[in-house]
N, CA, C and O atoms as a GROMACS GRO file, in nm:
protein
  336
    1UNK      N    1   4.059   0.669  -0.085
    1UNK     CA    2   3.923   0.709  -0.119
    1UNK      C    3   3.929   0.853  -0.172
    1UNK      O    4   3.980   0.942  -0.104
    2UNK      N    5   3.860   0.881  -0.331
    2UNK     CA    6   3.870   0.980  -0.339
    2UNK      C    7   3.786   1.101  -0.252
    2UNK      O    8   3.739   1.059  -0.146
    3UNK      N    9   3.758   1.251  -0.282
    3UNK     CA   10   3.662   1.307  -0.209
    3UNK      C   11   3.524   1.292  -0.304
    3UNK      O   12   3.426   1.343  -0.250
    4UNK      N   13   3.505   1.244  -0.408
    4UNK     CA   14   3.406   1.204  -0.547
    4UNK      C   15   3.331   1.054  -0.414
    4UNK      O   16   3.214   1.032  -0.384
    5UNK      N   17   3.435   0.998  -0.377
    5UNK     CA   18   3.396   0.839  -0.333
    5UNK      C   19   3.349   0.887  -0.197
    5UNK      O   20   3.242   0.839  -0.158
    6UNK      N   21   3.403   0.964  -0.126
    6UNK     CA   22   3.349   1.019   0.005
    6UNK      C   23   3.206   1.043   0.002
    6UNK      O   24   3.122   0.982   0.068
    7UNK      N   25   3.177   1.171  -0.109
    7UNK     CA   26   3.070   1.205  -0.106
    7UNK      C   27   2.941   1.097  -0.100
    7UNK      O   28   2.841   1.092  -0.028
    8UNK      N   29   2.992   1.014  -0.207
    8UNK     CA   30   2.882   0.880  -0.207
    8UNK      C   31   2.905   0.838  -0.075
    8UNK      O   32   2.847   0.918  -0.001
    9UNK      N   33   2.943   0.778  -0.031
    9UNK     CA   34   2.973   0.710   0.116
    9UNK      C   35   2.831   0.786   0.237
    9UNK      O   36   2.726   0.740   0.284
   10UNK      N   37   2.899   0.914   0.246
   10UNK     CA   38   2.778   0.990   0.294
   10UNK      C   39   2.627   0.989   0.230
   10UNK      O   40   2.530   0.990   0.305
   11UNK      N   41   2.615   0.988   0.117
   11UNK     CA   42   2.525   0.986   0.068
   11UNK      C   43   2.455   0.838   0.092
   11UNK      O   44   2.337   0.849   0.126
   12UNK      N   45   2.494   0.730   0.085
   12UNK     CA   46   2.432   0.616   0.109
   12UNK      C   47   2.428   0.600   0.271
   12UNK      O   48   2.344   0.520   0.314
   13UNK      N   49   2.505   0.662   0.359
   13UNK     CA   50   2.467   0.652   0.462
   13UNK      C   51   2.376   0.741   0.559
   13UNK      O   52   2.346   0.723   0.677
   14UNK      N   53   2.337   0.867   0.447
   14UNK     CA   54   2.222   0.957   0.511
   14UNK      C   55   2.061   0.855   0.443
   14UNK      O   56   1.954   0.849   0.502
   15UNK      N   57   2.095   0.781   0.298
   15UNK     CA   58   1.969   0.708   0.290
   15UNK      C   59   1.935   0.600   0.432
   15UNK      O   60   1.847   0.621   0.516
   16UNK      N   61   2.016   0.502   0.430
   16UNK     CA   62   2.055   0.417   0.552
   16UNK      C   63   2.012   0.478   0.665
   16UNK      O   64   1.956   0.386   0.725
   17UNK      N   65   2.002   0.579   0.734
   17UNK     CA   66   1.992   0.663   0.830
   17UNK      C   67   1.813   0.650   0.836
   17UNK      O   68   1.734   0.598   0.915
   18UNK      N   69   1.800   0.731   0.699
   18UNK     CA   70   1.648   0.730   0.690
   18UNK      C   71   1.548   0.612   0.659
   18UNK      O   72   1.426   0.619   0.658
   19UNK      N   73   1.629   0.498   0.631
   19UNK     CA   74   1.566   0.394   0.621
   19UNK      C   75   1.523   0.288   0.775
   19UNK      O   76   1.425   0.223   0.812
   20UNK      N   77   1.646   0.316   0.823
   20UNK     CA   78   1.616   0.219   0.937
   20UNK      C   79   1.535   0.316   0.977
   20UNK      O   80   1.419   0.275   0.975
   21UNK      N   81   1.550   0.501   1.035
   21UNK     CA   82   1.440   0.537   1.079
   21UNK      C   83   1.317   0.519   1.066
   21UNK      O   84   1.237   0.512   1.159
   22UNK      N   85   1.286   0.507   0.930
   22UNK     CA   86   1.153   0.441   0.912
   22UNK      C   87   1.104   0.342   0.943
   22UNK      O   88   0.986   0.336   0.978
   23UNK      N   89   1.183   0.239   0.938
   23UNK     CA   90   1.159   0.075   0.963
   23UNK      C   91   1.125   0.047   1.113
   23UNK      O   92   1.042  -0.022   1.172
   24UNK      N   93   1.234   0.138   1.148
   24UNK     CA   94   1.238   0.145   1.320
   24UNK      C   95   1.085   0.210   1.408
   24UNK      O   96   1.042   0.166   1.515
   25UNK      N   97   1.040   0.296   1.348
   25UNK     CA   98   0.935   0.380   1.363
   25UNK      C   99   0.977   0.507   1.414
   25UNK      O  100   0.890   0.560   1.483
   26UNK      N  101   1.094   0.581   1.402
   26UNK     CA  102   1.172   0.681   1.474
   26UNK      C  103   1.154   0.792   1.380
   26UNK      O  104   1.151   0.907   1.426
   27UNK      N  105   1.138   0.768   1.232
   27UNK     CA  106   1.068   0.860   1.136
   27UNK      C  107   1.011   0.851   1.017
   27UNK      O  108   1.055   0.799   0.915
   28UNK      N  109   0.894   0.914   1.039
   28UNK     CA  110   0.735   0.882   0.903
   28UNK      C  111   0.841   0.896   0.739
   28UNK      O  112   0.905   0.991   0.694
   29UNK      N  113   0.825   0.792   0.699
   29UNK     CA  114   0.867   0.801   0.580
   29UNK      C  115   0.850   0.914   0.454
   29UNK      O  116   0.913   0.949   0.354
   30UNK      N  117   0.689   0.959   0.545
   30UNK     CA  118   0.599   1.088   0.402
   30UNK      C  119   0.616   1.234   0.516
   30UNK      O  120   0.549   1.337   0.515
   31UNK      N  121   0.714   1.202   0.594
   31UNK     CA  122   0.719   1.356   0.649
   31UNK      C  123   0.879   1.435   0.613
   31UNK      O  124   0.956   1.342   0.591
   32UNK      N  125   0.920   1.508   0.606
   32UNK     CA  126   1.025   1.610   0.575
   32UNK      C  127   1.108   1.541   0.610
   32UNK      O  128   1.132   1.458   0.523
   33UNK      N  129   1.181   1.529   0.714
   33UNK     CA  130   1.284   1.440   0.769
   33UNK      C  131   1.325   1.371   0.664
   33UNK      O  132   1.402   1.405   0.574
   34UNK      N  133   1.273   1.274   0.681
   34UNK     CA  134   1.346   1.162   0.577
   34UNK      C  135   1.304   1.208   0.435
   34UNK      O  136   1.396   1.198   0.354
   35UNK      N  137   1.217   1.243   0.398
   35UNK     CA  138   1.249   1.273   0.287
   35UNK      C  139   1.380   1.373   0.255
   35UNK      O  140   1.454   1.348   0.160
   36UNK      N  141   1.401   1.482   0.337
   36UNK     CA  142   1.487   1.545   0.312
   36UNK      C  143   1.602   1.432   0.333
   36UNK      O  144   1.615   1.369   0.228
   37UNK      N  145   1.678   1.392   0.420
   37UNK     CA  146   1.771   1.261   0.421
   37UNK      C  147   1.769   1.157   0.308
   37UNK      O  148   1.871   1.105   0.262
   38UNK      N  149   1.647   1.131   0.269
   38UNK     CA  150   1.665   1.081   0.088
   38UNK      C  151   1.716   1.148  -0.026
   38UNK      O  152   1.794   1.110  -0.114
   39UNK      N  153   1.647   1.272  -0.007
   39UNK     CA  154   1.718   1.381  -0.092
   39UNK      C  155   1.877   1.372  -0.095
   39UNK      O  156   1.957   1.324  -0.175
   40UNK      N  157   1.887   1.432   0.014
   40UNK     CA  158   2.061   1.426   0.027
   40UNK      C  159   2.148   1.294  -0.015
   40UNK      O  160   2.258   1.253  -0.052
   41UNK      N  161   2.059   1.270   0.009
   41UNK     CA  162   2.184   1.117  -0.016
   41UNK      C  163   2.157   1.125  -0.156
   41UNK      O  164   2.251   1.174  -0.219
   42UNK      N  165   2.050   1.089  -0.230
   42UNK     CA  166   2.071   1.087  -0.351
   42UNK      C  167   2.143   1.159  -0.400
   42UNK      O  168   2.243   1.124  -0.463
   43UNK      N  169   2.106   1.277  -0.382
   43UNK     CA  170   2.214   1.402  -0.457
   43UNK      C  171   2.357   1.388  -0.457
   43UNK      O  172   2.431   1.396  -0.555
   44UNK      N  173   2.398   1.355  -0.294
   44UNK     CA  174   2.544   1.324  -0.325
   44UNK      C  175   2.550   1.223  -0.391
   44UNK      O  176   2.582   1.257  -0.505
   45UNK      N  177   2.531   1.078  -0.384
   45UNK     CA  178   2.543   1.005  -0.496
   45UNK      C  179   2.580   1.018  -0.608
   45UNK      O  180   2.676   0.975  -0.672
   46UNK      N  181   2.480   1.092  -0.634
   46UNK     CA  182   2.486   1.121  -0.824
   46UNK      C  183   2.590   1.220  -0.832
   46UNK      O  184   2.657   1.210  -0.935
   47UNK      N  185   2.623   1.310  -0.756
   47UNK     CA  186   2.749   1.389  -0.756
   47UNK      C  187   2.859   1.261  -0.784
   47UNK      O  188   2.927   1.251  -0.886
   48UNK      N  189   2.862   1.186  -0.691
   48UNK     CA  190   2.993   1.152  -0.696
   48UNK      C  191   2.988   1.027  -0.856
   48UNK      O  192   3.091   1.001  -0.917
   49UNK      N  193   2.877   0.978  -0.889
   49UNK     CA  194   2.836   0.930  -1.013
   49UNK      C  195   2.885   0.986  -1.120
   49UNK      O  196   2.927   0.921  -1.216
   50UNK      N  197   2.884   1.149  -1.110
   50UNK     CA  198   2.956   1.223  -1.232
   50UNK      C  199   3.077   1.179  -1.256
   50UNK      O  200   3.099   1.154  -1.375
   51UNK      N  201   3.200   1.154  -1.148
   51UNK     CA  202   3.325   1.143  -1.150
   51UNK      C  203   3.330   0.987  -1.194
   51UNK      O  204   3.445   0.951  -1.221
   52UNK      N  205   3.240   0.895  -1.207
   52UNK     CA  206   3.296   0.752  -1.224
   52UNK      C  207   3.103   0.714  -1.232
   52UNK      O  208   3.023   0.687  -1.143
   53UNK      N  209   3.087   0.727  -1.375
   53UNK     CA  210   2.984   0.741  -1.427
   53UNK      C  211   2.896   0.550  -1.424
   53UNK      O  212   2.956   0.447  -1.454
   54UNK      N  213   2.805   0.557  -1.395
   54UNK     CA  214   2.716   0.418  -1.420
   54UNK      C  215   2.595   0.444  -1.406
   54UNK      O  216   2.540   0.493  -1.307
   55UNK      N  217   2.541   0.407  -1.521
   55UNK     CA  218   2.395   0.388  -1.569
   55UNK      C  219   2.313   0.402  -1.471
   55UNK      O  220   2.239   0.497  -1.446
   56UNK      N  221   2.334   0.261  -1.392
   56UNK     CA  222   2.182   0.175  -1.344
   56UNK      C  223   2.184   0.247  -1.242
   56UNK      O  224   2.078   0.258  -1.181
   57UNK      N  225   2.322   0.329  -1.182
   57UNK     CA  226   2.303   0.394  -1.058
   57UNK      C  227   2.245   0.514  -1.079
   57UNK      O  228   2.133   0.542  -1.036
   58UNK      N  229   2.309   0.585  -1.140
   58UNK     CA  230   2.225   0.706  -1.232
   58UNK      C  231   2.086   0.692  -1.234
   58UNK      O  232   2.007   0.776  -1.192
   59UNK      N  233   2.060   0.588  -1.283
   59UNK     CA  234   1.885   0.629  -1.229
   59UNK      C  235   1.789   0.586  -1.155
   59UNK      O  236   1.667   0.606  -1.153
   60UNK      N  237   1.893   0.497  -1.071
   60UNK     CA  238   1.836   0.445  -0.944
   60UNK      C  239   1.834   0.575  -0.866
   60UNK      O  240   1.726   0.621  -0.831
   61UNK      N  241   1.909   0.616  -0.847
   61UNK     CA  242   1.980   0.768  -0.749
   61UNK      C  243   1.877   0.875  -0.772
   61UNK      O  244   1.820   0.942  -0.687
   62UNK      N  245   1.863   0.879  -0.922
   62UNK     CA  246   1.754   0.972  -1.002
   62UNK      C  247   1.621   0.954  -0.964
   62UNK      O  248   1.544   1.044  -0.932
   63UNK      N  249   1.591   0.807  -0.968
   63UNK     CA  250   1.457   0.852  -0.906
   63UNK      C  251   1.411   0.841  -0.765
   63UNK      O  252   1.297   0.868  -0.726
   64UNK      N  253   1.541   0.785  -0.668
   64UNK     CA  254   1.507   0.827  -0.555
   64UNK      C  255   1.469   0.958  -0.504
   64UNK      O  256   1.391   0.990  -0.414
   65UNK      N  257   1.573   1.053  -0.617
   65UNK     CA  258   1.569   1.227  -0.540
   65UNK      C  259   1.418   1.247  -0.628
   65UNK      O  260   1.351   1.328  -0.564
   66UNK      N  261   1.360   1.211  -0.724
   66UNK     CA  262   1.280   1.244  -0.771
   66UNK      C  263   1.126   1.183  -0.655
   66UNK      O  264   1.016   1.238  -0.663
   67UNK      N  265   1.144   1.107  -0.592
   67UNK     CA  266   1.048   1.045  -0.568
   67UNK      C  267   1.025   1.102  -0.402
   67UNK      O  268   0.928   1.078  -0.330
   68UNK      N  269   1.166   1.196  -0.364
   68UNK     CA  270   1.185   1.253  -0.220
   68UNK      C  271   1.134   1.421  -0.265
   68UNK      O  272   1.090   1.502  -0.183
   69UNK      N  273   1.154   1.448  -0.423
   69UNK     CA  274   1.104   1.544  -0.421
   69UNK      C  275   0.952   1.595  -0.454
   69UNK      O  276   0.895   1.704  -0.445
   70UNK      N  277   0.913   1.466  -0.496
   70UNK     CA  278   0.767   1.462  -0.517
   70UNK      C  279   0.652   1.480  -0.393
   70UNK      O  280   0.545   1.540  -0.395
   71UNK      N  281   0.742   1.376  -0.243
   71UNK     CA  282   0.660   1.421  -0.147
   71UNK      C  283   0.710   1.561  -0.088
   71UNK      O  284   0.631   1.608  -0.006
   72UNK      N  285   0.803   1.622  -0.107
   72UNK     CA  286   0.840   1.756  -0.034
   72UNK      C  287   0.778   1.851  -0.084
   72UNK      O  288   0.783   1.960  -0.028
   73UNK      N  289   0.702   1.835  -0.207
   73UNK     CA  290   0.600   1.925  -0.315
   73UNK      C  291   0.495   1.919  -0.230
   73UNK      O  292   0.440   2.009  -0.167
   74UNK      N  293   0.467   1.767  -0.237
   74UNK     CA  294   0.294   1.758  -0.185
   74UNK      C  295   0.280   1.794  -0.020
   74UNK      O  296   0.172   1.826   0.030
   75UNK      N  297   0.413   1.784   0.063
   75UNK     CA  298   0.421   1.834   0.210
   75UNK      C  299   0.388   1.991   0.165
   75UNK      O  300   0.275   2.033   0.189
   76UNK      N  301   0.461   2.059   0.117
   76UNK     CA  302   0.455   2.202   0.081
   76UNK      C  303   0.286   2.239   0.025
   76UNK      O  304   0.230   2.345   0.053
   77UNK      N  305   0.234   2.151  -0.042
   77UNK     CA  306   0.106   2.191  -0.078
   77UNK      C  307   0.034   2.177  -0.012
   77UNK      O  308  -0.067   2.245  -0.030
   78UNK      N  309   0.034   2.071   0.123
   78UNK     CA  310  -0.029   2.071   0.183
   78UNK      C  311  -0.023   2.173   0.305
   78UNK      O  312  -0.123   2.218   0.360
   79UNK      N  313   0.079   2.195   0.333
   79UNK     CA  314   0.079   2.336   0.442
   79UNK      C  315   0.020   2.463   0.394
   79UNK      O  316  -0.039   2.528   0.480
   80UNK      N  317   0.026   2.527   0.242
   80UNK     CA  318  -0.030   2.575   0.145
   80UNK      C  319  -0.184   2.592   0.222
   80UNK      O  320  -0.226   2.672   0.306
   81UNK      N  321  -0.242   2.480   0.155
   81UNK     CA  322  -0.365   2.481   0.180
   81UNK      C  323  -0.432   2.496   0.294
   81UNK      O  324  -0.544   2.546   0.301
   82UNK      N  325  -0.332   2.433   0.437
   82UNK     CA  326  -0.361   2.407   0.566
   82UNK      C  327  -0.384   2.594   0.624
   82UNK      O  328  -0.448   2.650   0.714
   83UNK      N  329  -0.306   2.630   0.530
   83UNK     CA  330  -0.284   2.778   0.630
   83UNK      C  331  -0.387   2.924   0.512
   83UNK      O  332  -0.410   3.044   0.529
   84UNK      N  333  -0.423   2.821   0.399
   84UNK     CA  334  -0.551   2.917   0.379
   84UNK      C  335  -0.695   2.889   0.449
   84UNK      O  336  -0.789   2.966   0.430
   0.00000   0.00000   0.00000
């Protein structure tokens, strides 16, 4: 296994992590936690995607981190607002 193949490995198993948490009820899918644990995983992913390149994963991966970073915006805006 390279350290390119490692990285993914981790990366699909910090999504995995945050998925059963959710499923399980152990953590809110729209709170930091897992979103941050989506984040990561995607990111490594697509890291290791650079070294042994594919499409469909590329933007599967892509819009997971996009879609973990969309609620970590709206968490952030909402504390924003909470604390004016």
């Amino acid at each position: 296994m390279t350290p390119a193949d490692a990285l993914g490995v981790v990366g699909v198993l910090l999504i995995l992590i945050a998925y059963a948490g959710a499923t399980s009820g152990r953590l809110d899918a729209r709170r930091a936690p897992a979103l941050l644990l989506n984040l990561a995983g995607a990111l490594l992913i697509l890291v290791s995607l650079y070294f042994d390149f594919n499409l469909s994963a590329v933007l599967m991966e892509g819009a997971w981190a996009l879609v973990a970073i969309i609620g970590l915006v709206r968490l952030a805006i909402g504390a924003v607002q909470k604390a004016d």
